[in-house]
C-alpha positions in Angstrom: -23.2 28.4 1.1 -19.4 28.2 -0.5 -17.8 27.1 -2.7 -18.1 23.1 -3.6 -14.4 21.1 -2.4 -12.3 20.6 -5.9 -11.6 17.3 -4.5 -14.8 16.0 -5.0 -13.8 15.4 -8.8 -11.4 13.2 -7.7 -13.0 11.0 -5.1 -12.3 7.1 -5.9 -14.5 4.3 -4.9 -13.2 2.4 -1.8 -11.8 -1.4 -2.6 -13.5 -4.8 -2.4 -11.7 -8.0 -2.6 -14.7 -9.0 -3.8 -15.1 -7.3 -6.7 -11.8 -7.6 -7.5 -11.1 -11.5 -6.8 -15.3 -12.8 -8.0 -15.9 -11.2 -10.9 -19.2 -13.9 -11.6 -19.7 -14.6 -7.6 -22.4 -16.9 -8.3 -20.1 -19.1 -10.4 -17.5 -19.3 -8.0 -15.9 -21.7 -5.6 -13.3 -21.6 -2.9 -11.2 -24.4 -2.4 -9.4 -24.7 1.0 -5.4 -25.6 0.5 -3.0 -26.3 2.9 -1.1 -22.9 1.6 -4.4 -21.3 2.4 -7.4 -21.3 -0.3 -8.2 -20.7 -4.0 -10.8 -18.7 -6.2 -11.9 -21.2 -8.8 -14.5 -19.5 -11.7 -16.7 -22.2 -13.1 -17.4 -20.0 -16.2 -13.9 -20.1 -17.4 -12.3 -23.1 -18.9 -8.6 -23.9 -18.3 -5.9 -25.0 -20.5 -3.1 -26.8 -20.3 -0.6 -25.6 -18.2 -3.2 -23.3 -15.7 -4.0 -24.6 -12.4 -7.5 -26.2 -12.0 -9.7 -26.9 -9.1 -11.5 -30.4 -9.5 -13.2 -32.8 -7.3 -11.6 -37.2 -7.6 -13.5 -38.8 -4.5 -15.4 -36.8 -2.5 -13.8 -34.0 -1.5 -12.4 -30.8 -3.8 -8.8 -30.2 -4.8 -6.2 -27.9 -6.7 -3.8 -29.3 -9.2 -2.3 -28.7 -12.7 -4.0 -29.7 -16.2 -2.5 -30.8 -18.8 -3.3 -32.7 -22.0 -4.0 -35.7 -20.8 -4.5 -35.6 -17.4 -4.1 -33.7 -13.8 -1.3 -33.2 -11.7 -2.2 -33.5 -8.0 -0.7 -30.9 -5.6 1.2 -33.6 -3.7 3.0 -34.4 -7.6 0.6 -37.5 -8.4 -0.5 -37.7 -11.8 -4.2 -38.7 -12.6 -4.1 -40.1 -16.3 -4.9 -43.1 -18.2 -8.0 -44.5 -16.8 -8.5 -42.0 -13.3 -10.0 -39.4 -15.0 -13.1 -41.2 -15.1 -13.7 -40.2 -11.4 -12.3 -36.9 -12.1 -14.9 -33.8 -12.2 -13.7 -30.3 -13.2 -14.5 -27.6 -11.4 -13.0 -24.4 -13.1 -9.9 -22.6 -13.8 -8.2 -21.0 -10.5 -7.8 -17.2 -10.7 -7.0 -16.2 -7.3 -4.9 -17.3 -4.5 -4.9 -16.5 -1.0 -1.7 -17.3 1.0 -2.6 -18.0 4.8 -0.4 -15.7 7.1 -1.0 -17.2 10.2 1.2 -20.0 11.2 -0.6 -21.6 14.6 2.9 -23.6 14.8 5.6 -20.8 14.9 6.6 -19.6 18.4 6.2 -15.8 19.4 9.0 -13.8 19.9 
């Protein structure tokens, strides 16, 4: 009985991170930092210039790529005959900044 709410017309959906940060969840990795972590997409490739996840050794990591080469997040450059052990992951699209600082006193 009534009359329907006009509002109804204008209801929104609610937000998900995820939708908006995996847009191909099933290709997607996350990459712990020390800043906090990354989104890396295995479906897009990266160009030089964009930041890249890739794996050197046995454990993942972020850096920059550029033509010949990657530079590490601690300013190394892998080039010349490293990127032999070098596998790419993806391009990063998202990063997440950790808030929390365990370190910082309370006031």
């Amino acid at each position: 009985m009534g009359f329907p709410s006009p509002a109804i017309d204008y209801l929104e959906p609610r937000l998900a991170l995820n939708n908006m940060l995996m847009p191909h969840p099933s290709n997607m990795m996350l990459i712990e930092t020390p800043d906090g972590f990354v989104l890396v997409d295995h479906t897009i490739t990266a160009k030089p210039g964009e930041s890249v996840g890739f794996q050197f050794g046995d454990y993942p990591q972020v850096g920059g790529l550029f033509n010949t080469g990657i530079i590490t997040q601690d300013g190394e450059t892998i080039d010349g005959d490293g990127p032999e052990g070098i596998v790419e992951q993806g391009k990063v699209i998202a990063e997440v900044k950790a808030l929390h600082e365990p370190y910082r006193p309370t006031i």
